[in-house]
C-alpha positions as CSV (number, residue, x, y, z in Angstrom):
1,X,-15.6,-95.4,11.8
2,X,-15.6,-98.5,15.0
3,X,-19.1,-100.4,14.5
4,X,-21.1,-99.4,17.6
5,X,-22.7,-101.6,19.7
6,X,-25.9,-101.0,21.6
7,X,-25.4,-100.7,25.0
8,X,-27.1,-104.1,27.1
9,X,-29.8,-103.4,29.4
10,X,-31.9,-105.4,31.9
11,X,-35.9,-105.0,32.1
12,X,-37.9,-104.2,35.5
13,X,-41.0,-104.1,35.7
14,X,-41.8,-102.1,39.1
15,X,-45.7,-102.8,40.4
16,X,-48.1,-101.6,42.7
17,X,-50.0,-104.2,44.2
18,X,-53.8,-104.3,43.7
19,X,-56.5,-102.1,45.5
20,X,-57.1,-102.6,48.9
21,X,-60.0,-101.6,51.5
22,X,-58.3,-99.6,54.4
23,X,-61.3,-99.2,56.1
24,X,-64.4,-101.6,57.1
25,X,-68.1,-101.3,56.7
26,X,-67.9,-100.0,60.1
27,X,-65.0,-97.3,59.2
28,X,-62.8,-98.8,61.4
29,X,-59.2,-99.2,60.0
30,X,-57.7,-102.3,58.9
31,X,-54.3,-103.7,59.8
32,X,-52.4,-102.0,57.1
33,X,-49.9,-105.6,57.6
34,X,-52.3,-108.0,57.0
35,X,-54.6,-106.2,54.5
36,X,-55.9,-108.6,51.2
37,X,-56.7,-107.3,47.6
38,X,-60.2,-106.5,47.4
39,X,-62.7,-107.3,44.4
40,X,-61.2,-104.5,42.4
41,X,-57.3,-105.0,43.1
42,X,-58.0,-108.8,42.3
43,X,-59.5,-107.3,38.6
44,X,-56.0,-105.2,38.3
45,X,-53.7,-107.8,39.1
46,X,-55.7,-110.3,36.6
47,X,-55.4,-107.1,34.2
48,X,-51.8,-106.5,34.3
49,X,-51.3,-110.5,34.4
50,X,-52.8,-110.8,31.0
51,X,-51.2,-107.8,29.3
52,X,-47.8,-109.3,30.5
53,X,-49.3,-112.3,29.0
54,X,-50.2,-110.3,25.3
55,X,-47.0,-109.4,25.2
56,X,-45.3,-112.7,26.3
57,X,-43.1,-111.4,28.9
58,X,-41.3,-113.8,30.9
59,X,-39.9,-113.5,34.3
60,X,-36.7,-114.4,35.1
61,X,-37.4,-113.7,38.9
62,X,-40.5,-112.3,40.7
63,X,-40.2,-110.6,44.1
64,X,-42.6,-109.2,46.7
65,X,-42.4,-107.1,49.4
66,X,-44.1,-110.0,51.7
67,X,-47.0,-108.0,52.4
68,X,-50.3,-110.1,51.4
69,X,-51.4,-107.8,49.2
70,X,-48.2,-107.7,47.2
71,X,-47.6,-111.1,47.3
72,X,-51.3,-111.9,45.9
73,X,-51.1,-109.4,43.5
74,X,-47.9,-110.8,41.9
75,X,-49.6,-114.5,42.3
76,X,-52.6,-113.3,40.3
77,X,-50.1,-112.2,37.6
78,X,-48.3,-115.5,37.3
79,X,-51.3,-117.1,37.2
80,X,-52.3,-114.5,34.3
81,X,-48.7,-115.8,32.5
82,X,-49.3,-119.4,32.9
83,X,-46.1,-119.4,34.7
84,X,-44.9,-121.1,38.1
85,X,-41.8,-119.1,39.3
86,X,-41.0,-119.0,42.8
87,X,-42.0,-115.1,44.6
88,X,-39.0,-114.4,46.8
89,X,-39.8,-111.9,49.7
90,X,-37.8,-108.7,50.3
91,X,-38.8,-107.4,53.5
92,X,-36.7,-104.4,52.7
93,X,-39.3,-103.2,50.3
94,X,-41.8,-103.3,52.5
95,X,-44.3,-99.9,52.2
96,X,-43.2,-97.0,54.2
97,X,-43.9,-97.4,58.2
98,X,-46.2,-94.9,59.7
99,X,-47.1,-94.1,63.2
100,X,-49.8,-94.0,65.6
101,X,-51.9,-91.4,64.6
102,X,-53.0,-90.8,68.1
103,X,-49.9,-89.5,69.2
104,X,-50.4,-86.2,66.7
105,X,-52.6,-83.0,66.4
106,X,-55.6,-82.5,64.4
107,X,-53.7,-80.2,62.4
108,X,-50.4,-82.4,62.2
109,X,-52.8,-85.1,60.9
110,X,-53.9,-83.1,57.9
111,X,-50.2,-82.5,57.2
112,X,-49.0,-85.6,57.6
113,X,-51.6,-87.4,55.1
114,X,-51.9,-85.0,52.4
115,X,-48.0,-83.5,52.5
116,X,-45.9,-86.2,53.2
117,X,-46.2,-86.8,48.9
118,X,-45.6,-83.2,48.1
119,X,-42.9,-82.4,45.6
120,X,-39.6,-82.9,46.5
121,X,-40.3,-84.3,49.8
122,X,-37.0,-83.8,52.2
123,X,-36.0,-87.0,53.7
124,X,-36.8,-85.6,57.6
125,X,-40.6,-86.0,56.1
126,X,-41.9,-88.8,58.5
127,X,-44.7,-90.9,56.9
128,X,-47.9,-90.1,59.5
129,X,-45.6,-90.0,62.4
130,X,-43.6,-92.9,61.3
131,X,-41.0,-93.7,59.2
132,X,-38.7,-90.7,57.9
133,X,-38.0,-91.0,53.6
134,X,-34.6,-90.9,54.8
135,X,-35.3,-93.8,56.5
136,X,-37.3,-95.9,53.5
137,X,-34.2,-95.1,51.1
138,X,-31.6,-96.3,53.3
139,X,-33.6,-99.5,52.8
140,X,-34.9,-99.7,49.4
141,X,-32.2,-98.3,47.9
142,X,-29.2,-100.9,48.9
143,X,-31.8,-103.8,48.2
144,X,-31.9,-102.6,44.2
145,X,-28.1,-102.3,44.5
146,X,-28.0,-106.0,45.4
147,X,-30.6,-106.7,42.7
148,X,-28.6,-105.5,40.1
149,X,-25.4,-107.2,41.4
150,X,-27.2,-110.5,40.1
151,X,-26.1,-110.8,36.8
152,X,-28.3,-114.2,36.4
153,X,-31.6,-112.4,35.5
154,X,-32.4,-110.3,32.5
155,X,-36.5,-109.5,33.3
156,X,-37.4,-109.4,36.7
157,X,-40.9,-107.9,38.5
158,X,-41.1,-106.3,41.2
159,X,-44.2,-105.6,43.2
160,X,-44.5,-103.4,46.0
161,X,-46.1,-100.4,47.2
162,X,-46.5,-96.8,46.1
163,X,-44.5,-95.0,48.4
164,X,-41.1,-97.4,47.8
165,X,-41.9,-97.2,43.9
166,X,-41.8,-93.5,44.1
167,X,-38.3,-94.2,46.0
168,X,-37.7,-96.3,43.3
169,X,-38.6,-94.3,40.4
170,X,-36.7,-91.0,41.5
171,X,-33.9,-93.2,41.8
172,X,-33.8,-94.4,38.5
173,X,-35.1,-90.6,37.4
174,X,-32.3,-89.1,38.8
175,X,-30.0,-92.1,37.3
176,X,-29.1,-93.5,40.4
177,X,-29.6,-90.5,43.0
178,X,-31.2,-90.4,46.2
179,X,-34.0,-88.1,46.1
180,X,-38.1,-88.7,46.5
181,X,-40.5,-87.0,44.2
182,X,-43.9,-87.9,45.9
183,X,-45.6,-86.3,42.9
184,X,-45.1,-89.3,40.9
185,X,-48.7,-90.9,40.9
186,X,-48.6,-94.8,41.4
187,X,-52.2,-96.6,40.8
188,X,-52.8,-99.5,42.3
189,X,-52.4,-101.9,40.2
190,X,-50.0,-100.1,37.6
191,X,-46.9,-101.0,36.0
192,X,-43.6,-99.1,35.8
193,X,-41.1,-100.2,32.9
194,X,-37.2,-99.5,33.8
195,X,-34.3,-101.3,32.4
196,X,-30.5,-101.0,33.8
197,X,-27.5,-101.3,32.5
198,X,-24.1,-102.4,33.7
199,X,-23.4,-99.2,35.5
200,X,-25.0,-97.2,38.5
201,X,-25.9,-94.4,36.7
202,X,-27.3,-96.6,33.2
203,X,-30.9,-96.4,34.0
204,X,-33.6,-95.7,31.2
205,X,-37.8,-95.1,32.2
206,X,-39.8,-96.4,29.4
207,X,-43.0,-96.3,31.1
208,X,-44.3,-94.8,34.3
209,X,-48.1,-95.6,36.1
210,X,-49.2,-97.7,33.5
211,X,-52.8,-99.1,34.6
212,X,-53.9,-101.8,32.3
213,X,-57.9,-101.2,33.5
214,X,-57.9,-97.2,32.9
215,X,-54.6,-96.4,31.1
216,X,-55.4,-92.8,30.8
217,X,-56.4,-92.6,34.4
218,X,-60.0,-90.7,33.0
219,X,-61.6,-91.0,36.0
220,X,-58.8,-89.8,38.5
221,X,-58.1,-86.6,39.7
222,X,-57.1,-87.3,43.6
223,X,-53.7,-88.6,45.1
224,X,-54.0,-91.8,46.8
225,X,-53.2,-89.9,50.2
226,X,-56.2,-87.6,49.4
227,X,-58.1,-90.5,49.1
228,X,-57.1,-92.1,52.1
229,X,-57.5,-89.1,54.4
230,X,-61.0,-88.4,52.7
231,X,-61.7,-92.4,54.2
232,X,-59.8,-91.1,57.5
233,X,-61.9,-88.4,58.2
234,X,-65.2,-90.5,57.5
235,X,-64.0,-93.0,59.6
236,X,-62.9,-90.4,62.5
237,X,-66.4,-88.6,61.9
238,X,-68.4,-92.0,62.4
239,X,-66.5,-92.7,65.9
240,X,-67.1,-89.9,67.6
241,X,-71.6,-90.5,66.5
């Protein structure tokens, strides 16, 4: 019998950046683009920083979608780690775009918060009037296939949002398919584990939604896009008083 040899994989770790507020005291929204962590998304990013630091993970490269709250959240690790690598920003995995709001019905509202992350979403879905999931995998999908052509790293994270980590992770589900399963629940603040081999279709999970503050999510029973229209529909209820 030929000795076998283990099969060489590469380690991702896919985040979420930190909570944010959405929202004001006044309920008026906040630009989505320019949006910081708040007190409790600073706490996760510190949290997941020092678990990667228990475990003395290093980073080869770190990468951001360029947003502020990704880019502080993936500071706040580093700083966690005691290390100084440079955070590169890849526009391409920016969060899915929506729309203007304005421009829809009442009832095309409601569907457009709370079943745009429905199952098996069909990539015609547009994200509140915005962006189709068609459109977010033609983008985040090529940028992983030009990660993985760099052969110089061996652990890289990654933080970005939770609607182009649930592209992400139904990739790498589906070992290198293109589907969307917006049932996959992504906390802000969590850490996915994935690690890649040589070819397209070499892709293992070891750890999905893994939130260093609450790792068994106790006090959770809402969807993020519940949670936001929930906030929507205060905000909508306190302009019209």
């Amino acid at each position: 019998m030929t000795q076998y040899e283990l099969p060489k994989r590469r380690r991702i770790f896919l985040m979420r950046h930190g909570d944010v507020t959405y929202f004001d005291d006044t309920g008026r929204a906040i630009d989505p683009e320019s949006v910081p962590l708040n007190e409790r998304g600073r706490e996760e990013a510190s949290a997941a920083g020092r678990e990667f630091a228990a475990q003395k993970i290093r980073f080869d490269r770190v990468i951001a979608s360029g947003l502020p709250r990704t880019v502080e959240t993936a500071q706040r690790v580093l700083a966690e780690t005691g290390q100084s690598a440079e955070i590169e920003i890849w526009p391409e995995w920016q969060e899915i775009r929506g729309g203007r709001l304005t421009n829809l019905s009442t009832s095309d509202i409601e569907r457009a918060f709370l079943s745009v992350f429905d199952g098996v979403v069909p990539e015609e879905t547009q994200f509140l009037g915005g962006e189709t999931i068609g459109q977010l995998l033609d983008r985040a999908l090529p940028a992983m296939t030009k990660l993985r052509a760099d052969a110089a790293w061996d652990t890289v994270l990654l933080v970005l949002h939770g609607g182009v980590n649930r592209a992400l992770l139904s990739h790498a589900i589906t070992a290198g398919g293109r589907a969307f399963y917006g049932h996959l629940s992504q906390a802000t603040g969590c850490i996915n584990a994935l690690d890649v081999g040589d070819k397209p279709g070499d892709w293992v999970v070891h750890a999905i939604n893994h939130s260093p503050p609450s790792p068994l999510h106790a006090d959770v029973r809402n969807t993020t896009m519940e949670l936001l229209y929930a906030q929507f529909v205060r905000f909508k209820a306190s302009d019209m008083n």
